[in-house]
C-alpha positions in Angstrom: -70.5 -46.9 5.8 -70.9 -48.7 2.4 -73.5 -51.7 2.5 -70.4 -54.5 1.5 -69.0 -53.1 5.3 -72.1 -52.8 7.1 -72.0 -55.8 9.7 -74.5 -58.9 8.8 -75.5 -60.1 12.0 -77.1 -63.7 12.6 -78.1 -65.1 15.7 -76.1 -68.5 16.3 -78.4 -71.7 17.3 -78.7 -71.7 20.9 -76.0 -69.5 22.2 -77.9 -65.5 21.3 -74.3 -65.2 20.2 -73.6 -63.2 16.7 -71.4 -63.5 13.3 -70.3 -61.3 11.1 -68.1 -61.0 7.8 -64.7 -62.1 7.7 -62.3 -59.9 9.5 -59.7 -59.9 6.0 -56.5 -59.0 5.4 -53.6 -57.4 8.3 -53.8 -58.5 11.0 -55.8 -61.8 10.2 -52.2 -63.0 9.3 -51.6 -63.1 12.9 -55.3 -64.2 14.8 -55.8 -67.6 15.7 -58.7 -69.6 15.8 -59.5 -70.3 19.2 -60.1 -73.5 20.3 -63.4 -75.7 20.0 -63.8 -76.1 23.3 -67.6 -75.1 24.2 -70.0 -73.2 22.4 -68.9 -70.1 24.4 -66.0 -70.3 22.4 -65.3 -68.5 19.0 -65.5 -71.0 16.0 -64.3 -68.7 14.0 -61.7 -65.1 13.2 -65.4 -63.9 12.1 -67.0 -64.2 15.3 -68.4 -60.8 17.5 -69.4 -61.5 21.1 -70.9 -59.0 23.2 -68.4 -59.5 26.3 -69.4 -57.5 29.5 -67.1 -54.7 30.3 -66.4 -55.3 33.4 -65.0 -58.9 32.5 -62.0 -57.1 30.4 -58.7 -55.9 32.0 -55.8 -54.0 30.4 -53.0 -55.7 27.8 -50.0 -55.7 29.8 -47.8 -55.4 26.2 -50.1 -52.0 25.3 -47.4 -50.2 23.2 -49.1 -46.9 23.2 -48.7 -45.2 26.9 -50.6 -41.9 26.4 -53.9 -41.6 25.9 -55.8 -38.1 24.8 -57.9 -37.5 27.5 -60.4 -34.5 25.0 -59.5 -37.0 22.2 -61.1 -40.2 24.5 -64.5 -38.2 25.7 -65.0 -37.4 22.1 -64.6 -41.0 21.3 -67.0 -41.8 24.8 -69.6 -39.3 23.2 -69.8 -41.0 19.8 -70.0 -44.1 21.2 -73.5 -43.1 23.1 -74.3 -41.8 19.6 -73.2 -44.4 17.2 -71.8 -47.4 19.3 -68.9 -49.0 18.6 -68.0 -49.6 14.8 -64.9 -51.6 15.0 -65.2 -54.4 17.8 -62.3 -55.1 20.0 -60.0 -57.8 19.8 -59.6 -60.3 23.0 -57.8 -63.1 24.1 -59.5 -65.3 26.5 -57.8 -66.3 29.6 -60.9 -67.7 31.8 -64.3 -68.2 31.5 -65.4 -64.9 32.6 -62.0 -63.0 32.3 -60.8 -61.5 28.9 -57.4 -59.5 27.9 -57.4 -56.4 25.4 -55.1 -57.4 22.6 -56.2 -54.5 20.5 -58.6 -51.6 21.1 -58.1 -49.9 24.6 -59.5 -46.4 23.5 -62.2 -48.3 22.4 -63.0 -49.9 25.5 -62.0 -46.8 28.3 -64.4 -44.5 26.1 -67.0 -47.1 26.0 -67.2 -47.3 29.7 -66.9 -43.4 30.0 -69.9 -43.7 27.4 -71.5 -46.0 30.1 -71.8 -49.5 28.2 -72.8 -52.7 30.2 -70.7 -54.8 27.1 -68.8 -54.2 23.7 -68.4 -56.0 20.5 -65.1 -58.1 20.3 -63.3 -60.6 18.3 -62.2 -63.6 20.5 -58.5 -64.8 20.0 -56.4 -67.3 21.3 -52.9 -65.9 22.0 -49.6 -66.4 23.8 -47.6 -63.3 25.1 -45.4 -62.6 22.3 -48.3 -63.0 20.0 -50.5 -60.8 22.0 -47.6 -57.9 22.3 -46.7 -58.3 17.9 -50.6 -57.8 17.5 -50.7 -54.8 19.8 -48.2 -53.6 18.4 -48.9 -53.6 14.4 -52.1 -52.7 15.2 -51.5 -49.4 16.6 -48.6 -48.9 14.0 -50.9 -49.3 10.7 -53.1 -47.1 12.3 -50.4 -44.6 12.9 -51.2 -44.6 16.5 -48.1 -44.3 18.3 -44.9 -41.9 18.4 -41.2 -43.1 17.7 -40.5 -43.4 20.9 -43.7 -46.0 22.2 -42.9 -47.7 18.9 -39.1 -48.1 20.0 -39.9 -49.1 23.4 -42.1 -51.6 22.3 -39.7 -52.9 20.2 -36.9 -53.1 22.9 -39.5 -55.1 25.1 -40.2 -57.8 22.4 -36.3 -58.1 22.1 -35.5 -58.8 25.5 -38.4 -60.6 26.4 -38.2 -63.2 23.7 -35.3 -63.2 22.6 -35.7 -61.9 19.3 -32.7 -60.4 17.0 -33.5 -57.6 15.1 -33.7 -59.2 11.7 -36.0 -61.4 13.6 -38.1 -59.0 15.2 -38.0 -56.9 11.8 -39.5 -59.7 10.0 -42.7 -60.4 12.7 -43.4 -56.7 12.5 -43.4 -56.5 8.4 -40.0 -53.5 8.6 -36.4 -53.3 7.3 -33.7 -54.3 9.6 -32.3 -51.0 9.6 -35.7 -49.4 10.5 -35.8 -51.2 13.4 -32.3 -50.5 14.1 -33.1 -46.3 14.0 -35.9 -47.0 16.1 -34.5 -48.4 18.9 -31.2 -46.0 18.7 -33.5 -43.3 20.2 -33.7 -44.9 23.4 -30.1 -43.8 23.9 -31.4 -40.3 23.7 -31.8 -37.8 27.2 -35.1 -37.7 28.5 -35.5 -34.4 27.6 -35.1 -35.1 23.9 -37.2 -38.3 24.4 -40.4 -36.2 25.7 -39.4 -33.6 22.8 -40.4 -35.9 20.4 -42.9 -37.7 22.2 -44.9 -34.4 22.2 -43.9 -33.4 18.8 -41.9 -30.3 19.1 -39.4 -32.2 17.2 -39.1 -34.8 14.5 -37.7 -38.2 13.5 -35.6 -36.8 11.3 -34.0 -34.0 14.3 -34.1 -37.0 16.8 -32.1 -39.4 14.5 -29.4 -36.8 14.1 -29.4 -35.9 18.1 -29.1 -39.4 19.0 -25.1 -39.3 17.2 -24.2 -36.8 20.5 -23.1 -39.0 23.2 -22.8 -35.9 25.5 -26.3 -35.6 27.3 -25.5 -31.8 27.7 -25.3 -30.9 24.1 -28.6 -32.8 22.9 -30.1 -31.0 25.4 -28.2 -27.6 24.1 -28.7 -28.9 20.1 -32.7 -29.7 21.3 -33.3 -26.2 22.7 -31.5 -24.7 19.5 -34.0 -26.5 17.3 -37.1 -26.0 19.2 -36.7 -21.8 19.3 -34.7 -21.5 16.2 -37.0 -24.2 14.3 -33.7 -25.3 12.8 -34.2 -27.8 9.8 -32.9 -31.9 10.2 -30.1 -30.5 7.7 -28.9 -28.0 9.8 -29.2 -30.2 13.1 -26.9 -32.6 10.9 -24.1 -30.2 10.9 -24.4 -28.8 13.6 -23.8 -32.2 15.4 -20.6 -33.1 13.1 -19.8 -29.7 14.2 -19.9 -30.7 17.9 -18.3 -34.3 17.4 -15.3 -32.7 15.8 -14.9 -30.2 19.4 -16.0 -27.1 16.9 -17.8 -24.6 19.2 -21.9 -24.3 18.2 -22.3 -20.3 18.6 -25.4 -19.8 21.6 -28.8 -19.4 21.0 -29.7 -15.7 20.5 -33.1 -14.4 22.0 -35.5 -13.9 20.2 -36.9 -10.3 20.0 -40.3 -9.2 21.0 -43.1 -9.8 18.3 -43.8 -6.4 16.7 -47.5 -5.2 16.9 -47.7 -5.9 13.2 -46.5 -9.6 14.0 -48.8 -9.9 16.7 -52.0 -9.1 14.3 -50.8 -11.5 11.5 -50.4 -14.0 14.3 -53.8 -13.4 15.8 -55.4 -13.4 12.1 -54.2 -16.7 11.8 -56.1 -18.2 14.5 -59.0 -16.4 13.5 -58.7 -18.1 9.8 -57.4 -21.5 11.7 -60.9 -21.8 13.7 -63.0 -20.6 10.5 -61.8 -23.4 8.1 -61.1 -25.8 10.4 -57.7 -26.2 9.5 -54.2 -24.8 9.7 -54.2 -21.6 8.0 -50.5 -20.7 7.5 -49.8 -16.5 7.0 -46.1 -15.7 5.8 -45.3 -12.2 5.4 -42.1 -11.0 3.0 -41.1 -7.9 3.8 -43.6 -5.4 5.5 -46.1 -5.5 3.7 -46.5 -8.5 1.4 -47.3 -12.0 2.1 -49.4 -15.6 1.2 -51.8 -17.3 3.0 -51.9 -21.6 3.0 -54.9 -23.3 3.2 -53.9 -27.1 3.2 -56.0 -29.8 2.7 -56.2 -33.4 2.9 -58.3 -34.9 0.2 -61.0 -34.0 -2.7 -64.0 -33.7 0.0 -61.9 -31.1 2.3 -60.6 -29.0 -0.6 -64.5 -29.1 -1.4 -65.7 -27.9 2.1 -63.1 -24.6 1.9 -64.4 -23.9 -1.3 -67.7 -23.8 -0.2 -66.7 -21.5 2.5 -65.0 -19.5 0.2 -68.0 -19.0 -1.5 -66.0 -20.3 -4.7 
């Protein structure tokens, strides 16, 4: 952490409460002051409290419903390391009774990490306001799949009576992005947890939700996952479908060959060794290229190094 992020922490006259810089840009847009009530009571967007753990319950608008249970005990054993970086955000609804409005993982790994309180930003917040701030919160951090996005979407529509332009407006996206969103509710079940999981994408969901028939998603889904058909494929094939043409079966797939099996087994070797991906695609029998992706200058640094290169 740079020394222009690193918290300055000042002791407040009186109250052992503590400030810190300004919060900045995002969500800020949306946080209230609360209100100057008692010295208990956050002056300012800048404020950190240290707010007992046990005093915090659950944000009934959370958009995100699963939680990674290695991904949270990694989080838990940083925590005992490091401590929390990022504070919380809360909305106060007593004075010893506090609402998440942002930063649940935070808070379940800190108790799994076995802290007493956390760092958090006080708000003042009505319902709707709480559920947008949940909400954007996890979506600029690319926290949530399609379909926790669309139901959180569909919830801040009916319970506040929002039109889409509307709603498209209070979460910063285009009308018609909202609109593909929530179309993927009309989707099966089976299709839903498909892409909830990522087997599938947007892009293969968007075309499955044009088949009314819950029977021949299901069929089109099952062709995609073992054939790994591409979102142009899945396109036609659904016109295809509409129009009554008949979509030949899936075929089974043969038996990996020995040869197959090696590559396959190389692959997670190479996987675990760079800590990445490793793709292997083989032309022919015996000709081929390995991928090694990577996701910015220090990464392509660290294979390098490993490559001795």
């Amino acid at each position: 952490m740079s020394d222009q992020k690193k918290t300055i922490l000042k002791k407040r006259s009186g109250t052992g409460e503590r400030k810190s810089l300004s919060l900045g840009k995002g969500l800020g847009s949306l946080l209230s002051d609360a209100p100057k009530k008692e010295d208990s009571t956050p002056k300012s967007p800048a404020d950190i409290y240290r707010v007992p753990v046990d005093q915090i319950e659950t944000n009934p608008f959370q958009p995100r419903q699963d939680f990674d249970e290695v991904a949270l005990q990694e989080l838990a054993d940083s925590i005992k390391t490091h401590g929390i970086i990022q504070p919380i955000t809360l909305r106060k609804l007593s004075e010893k009774e506090y609402q998440i409005i942002s930063g649940e993982r935070r808070w379940q790994a800190s108790k799994r990490a076995g802290l007493v309180e956390v760092p958090a930003y006080v708000r003042t917040a009505n319902d709707q306001q709480m559920h947008e701030m949940a909400l954007i919160e996890n979506i600029q951090r690319a926290d949530l799949n399609p379909i926790e996005i669309a139901n959180s979407y569909q919830r801040l529509i009916s319970e506040f009576n929002l039109k889409q332009e509307e709603l498209g407006e209070r979460v910063g996206k285009k009308r018609a992005t909202v609109t593909n969103y929530l179309r993927l509710l009309r989707l099966s079940d089976d299709v839903k947890a498909a892409l909830r999981d990522g087997d599938i994408s947007m892009g293969h969901a968007k075309e499955l939700v044009n088949i009314e028939n819950i029977d021949q998603q299901i069929f089109l889904l099952n062709k995609i996952i073992e054939e790994g058909l591409s979102v142009r494929k899945v396109e036609t094939l659904a016109k295809e479908m509409k129009q009554g043409k008949e979509v030949k079966p899936v075929t089974e797939k043969k038996p990996a060959s020995e040869f197959e099996q090696e590559i396959k087994l190389l692959q997670s070797k190479l996987s675990s060794q760079f800590s990445t991906k490793i793709n292997i695609q083989t032309k022919g029998k015996d000709k081929g290229e390995i991928k090694i992706p990577f996701h910015s200058v220090d990464d392509l640094n660290r294979i390098l190094e490993l490559l001795g290169i």
